[in-house]
C-alpha positions as CSV (number, residue, x, y, z in Angstrom):
1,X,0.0,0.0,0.0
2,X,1.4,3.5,-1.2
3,X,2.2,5.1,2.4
4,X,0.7,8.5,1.3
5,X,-3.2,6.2,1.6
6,X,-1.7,6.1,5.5
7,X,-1.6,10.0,5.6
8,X,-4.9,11.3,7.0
9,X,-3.9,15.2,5.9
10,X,-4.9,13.6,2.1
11,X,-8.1,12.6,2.8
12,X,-11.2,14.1,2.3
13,X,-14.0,15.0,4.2
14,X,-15.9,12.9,6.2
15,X,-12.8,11.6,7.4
16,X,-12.7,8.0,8.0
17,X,-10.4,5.5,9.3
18,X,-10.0,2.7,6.6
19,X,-8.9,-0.7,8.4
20,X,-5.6,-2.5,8.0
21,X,-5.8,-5.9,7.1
22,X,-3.4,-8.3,8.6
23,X,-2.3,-11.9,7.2
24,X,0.7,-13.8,8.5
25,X,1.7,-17.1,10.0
26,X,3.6,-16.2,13.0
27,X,1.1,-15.3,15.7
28,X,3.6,-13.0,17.5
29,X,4.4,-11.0,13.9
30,X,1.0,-10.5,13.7
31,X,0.3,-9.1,17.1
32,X,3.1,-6.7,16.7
33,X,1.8,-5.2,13.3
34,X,-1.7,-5.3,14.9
35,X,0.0,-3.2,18.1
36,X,1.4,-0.7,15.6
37,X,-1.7,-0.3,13.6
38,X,-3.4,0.4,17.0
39,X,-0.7,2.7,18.2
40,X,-1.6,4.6,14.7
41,X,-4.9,4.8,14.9
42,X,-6.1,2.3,12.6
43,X,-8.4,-0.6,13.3
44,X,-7.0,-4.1,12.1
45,X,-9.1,-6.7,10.8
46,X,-7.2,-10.3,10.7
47,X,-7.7,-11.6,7.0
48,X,-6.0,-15.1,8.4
49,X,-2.8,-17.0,7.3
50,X,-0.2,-15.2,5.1
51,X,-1.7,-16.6,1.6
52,X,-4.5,-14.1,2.0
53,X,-2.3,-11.5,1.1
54,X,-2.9,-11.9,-2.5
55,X,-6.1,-11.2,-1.6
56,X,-5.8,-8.5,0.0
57,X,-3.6,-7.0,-2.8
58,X,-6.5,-7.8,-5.2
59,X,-9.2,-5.8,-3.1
60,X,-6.6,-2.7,-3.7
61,X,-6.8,-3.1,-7.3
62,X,-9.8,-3.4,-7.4
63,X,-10.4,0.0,-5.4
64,X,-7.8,1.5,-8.2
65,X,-9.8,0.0,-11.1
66,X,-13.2,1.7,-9.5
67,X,-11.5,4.9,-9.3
68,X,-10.0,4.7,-12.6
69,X,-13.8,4.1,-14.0
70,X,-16.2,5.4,-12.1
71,X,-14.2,8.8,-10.9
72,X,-11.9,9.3,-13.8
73,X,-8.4,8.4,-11.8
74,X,-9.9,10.3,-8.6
75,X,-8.6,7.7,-5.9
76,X,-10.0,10.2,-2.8
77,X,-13.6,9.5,-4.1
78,X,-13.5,6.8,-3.3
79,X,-13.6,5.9,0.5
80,X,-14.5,1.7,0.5
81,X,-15.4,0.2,4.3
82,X,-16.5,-2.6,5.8
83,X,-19.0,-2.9,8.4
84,X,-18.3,-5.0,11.4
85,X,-21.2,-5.6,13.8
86,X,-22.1,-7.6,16.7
């Protein structure tokens, strides 16, 4: 992920936080990136065992190949979340 997405000075208004998704295989890896994502004020989500990165990778081209469609190129249109409840 390009780190400027990280920066919340280039985001639009509303403002929200997008969540980072975490895959790994070493349980302790994976708390620690979960810890820093805390520590900067993202939510994680855990997306499992280190082969769903690709997936995750897919969901971000997918987001670029919205904005390059729907919002001629405009990535900060687009503002894609998921809803956790319960």
């Amino acid at each position: 992920m390009p780190s400027n997405l990280l920066d919340e000075r280039s985001w639009t208004e509303p403002r929200s936080t997008p969540p980072v998704f975490v895959a790994g295989d070493e349980a302790s890896a994976k708390a620690d990136v979960i810890t820093l994502a805390g520590d900067a004020g993202f939510s994680t989500l855990d997306a499992g065992p280190l082969t769903a990165a690709r997936s995750i990778e897919q969901l971000n081209v997918l987001v670029h190949l919205v904005a390059e469609n729907q919002f001629k190129g405009a990535l900060d249109r687009i503002a894609p979340s998921i809803s956790v409840t319960g």
